[in-house]
C-alpha positions in Angstrom: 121.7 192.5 231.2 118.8 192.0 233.5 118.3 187.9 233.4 117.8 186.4 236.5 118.5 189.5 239.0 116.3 190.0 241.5 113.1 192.2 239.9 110.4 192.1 242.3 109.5 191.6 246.1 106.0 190.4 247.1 104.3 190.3 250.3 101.5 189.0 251.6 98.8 190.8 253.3 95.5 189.7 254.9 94.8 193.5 254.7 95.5 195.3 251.9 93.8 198.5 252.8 95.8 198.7 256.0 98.6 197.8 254.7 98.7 200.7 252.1 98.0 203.0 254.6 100.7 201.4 257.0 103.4 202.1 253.8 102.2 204.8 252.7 101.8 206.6 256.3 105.3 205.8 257.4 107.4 205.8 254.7 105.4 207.3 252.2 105.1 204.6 249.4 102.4 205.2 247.0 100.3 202.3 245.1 99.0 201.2 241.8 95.7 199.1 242.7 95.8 195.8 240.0 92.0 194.7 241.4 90.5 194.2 244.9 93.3 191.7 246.1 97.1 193.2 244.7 98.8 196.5 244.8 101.7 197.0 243.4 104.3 199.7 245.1 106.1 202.4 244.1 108.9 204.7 245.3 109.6 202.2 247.4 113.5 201.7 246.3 112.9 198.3 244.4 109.6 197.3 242.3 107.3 194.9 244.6 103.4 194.4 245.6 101.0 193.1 248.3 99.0 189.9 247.5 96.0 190.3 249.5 94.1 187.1 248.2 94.6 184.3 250.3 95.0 181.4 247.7 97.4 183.3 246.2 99.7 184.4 249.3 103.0 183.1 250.3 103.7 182.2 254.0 106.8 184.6 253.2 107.8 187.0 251.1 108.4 186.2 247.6 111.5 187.1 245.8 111.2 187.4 242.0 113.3 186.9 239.3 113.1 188.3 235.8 114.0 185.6 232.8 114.5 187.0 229.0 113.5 183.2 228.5 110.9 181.5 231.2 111.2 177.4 229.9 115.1 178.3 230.1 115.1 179.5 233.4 112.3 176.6 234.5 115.0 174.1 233.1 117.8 175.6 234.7 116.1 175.3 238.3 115.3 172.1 237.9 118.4 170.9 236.5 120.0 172.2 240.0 117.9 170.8 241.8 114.8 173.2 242.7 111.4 171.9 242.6 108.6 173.5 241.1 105.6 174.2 243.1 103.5 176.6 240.6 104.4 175.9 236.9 104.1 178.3 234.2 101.3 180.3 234.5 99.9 183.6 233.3 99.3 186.8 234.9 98.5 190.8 233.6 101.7 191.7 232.5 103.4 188.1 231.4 103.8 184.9 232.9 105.7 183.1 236.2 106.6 180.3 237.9 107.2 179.6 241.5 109.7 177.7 243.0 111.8 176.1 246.5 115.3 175.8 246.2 116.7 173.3 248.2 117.2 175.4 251.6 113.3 175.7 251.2 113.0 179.3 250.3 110.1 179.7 247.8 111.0 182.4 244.6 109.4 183.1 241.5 110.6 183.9 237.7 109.2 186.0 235.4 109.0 186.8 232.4 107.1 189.8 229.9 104.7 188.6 227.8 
């Protein structure tokens, strides 16, 4: 069962070309381009991405969770007391919500559309 494990890592990166190259140069990650401002990477030992467009960045890198049910897991981290800082919303591939649990690390859930 894959609910709620960790699914995806994203960075931020106010250089997305660079970065690539930076990845892909010394450890030789490869990319899959989602439009001028996200690249998702690949061989890299666990699925992730680079968030390039500044409205959309994180100060940190954002841990995502995958949900077989999204409301559920929205209900569940509010019932324990995580507050919601990006409700449901929809993305190429499905839909997310972001989140800070109470030792103020910000994660996201996902689900497949």
């Amino acid at each position: 069962m894959t609910h709620l494990k960790i699914d995806y890592v994203e960075f931020a990166s106010g250089e997305l070309a660079k970065t690539k190259a930076f990845f892909g140069d010394a450890f030789g990650w490869s990319f899959q381009d989602y439009g001028p401002s996200y690249a998702a990477m690949t061989n890299a030992g666990l699925d992730g991405g680079f968030q390039s467009d500044p409205a959309e960045a994180t100060a940190m890198p954002l841990v995502i969770l995958k949900a077989d049910d999204l409301e559920a897991a929205e209900a569940a981290v509010k019932g324990a007391g995580g507050t919601v800082t990006r409700p449901i919303f929809q993305f190429p591939g499905g839909r997310r919500f972001h989140f800070r649990e109470p030792g103020g690390n910000e994660l996201a859930v996902w689900s497949a559309k």
